[in-house]
N, C-alpha and C positions, 0 to 999 in steps of 0.2 A: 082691219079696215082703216085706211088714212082717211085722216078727218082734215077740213081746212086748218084747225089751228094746227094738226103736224105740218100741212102743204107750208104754212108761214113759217113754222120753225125749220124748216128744213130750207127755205129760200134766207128767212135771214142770217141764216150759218152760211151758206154757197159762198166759194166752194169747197163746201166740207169734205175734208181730207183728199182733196186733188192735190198731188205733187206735180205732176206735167200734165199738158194736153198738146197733141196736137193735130190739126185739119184745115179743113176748107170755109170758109168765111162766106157766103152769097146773102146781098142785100135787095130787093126789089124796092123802088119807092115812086109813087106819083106825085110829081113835085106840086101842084097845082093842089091838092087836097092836102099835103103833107104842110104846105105854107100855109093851109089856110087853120090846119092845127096849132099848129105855132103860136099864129096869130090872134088865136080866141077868136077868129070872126067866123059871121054866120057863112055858110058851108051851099054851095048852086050851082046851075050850071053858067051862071054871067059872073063864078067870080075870078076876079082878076087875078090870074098867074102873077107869083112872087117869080125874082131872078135864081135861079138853081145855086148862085156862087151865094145868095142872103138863107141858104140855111147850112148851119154850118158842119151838121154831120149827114147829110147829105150831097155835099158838093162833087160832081163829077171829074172826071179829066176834060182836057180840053177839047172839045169840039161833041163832049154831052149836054148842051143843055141848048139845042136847037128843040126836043123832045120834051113829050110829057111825060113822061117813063123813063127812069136812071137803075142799071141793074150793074151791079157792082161785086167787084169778091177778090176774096185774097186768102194767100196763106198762111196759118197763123201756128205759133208755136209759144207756148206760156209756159212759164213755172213762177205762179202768183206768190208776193203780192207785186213783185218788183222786176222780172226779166220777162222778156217775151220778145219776138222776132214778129213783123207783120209788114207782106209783102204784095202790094196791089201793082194795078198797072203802071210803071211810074213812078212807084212811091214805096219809099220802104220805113219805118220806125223798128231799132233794136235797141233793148238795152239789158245790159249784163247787171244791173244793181247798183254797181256804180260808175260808169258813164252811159251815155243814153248818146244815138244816133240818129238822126234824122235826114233824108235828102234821096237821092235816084239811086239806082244803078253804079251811077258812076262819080256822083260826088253826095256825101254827105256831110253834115255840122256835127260835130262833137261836142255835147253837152255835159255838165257833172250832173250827175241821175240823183243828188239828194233830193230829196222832195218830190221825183219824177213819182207818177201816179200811173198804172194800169190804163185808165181812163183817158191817158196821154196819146194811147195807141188808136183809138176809136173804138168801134163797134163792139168788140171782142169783151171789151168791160161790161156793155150792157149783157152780156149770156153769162159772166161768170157771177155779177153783180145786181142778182135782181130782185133782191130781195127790199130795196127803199123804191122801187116800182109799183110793186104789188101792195107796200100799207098804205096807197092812195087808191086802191079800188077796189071795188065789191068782186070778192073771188066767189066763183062757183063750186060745187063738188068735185073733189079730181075723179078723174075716171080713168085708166088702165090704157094702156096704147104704146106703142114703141116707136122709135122716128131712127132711120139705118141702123136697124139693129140695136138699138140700147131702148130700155124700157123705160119706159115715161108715164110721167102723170099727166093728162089731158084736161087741161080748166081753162072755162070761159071765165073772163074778167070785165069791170064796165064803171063808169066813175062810180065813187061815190056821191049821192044823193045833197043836194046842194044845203049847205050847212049841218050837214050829220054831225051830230055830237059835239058839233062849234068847232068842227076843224076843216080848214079853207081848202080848195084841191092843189096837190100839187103842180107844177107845171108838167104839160107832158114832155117826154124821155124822147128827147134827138134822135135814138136809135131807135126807138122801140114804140115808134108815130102810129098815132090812132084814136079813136075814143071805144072802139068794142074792142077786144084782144080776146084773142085767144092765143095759149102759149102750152108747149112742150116741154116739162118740166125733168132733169134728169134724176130718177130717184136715186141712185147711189150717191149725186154729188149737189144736187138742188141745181147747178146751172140751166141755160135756156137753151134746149135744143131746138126749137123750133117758135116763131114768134110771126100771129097774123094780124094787123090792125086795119081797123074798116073804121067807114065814119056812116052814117046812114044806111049801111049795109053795102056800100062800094069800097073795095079794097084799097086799104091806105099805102102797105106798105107788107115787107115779108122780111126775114129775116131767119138764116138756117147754117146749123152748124154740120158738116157730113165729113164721112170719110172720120170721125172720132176717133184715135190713138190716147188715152189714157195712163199715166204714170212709166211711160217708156221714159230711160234713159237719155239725155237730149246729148245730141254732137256740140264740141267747144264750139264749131262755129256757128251753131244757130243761132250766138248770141254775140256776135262780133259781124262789124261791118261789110257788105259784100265783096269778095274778093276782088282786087283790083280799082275799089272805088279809092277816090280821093278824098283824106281827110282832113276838116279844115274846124277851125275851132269859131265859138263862137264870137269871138273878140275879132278875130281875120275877117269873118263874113258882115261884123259891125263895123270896122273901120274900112271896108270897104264899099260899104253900104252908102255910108259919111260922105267920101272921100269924093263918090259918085255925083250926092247931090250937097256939092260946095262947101262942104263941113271940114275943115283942120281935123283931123281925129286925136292930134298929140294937142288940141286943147280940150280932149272929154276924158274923163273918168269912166271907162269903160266896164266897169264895177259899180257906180252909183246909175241907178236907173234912173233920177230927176233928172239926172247930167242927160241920160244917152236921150229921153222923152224931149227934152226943151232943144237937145240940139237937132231933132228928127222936125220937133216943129217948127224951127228955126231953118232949117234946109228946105 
């Protein structure tokens, strides 16, 4: 019988011993309750819609946020802690470990991947990574269930109780928006296959991993930029950034950040 404290051990290991994954990514979010989580404010029907671009892993493509509803997805291909491919409408993020890409289709920026983070990609972190979610809330019993065919642990979650044991709540998770949750936990690997967040009992937000391929093999190019895009580094897309709004770029240090910040404020 899994007990919660396995459910925790097994969440803060995820994702334990996954070599690859890879599948389909679908987000649902209600921007109007989702900003209102955000925001710590109290929660109605007169409250005031935030803008869909002020949350920031939420934001839509252009011409989503006439809507109270943003349903989103992409396809994602990982081999943690450092490559992964992640491809939305529009928008692509890859990186092999050591460079990282970001941009369309058809043009992307060239970045050096040290330091680059999982979490760089969006959403896809919050499912392999959910284990600093879960020690800020009261988990319930798991229970038995599977989500497309992989077996899952079923547990409802909910804050913790305001100053439990003298420790403050976290803030809530960009992806993973709500104050009740309930989440589909994958027992071989602890990640999150399934993720629901409500605030009074009206749906916050969804979150689902389908179509799951586990420790396949990846092709070289799942982790190289799309064919035929244009690639451009990031020092080209700064001095042309510069150049645009009346900045000399051969008087920045395009390597010292104070340089490129004071001349951005200074443009």
């Amino acid at each position: 019988m899994t007990t919660r404290r396995d459910l925790r051990a097994l969440t803060d290991a995820a994702p334990a011993g996954l070599r690859t994954l890879r599948g389909a990514l679908t987000t649902w979010v209600h921007r109007s309750r989702a900003a209102q989580v955000l925001a710590g404010a109290p929660l109605g029907e007169g409250a005031d819609p935030v803008p869909l671009g002020a949350l920031p892993s939420v934001a839509g493509e252009a011409g989503e946020d006439d809507g109270p509803e943003v349903a989103r997805s992409w396809y994602v291909v990982v081999a943690p802690p450092d490559r992964w491919r992640v491809v939305g409408r529009g928008a692509v993020s890859v990186s092999d470990g050591r460079h990282s890409w970001v941009g369309t289709s058809t043009l992307v920026t060239e970045h050096d991947a040290a330091g680059a983070l999982l979490h760089d990609a969006g959403a896809i972190a919050a499912c392999l990574y959910p284990g600093a979610m879960l020690r800020g809330l009261v988990v319930g019993d798991p229970v038995a269930d599977a989500v497309d065919g992989r077996t899952a642990w079923l547990v409802e979650a909910a804050p913790l109780p305001a100053g439990a044991g003298g420790t403050a709540a976290p803030p809530p998770h960009p992806d993973l928006l709500g104050v009740e949750h309930r989440l589909w936990l994958d027992v071989a690997t602890g990640i999150v296959l399934r993720h629901e967040g409500s605030v009074e009992g009206a749906p916050c937000s969804t979150l689902e991993l389908t179509d799951v391929v586990v420790d396949a093999d990846l092709d070289p190019g799942d982790l190289r930029p799309p064919p035929g895009a244009v690639v451009r580094s990031r020092h080209e897309l700064l001095r042309d950034h510069l150049a645009a709004i009346g900045v000399d770029p051969d008087t920045v240090d395009l390597d010292d950040p104070a340089q490129v910040r004071a001349a951005l404020r200074g443009g």
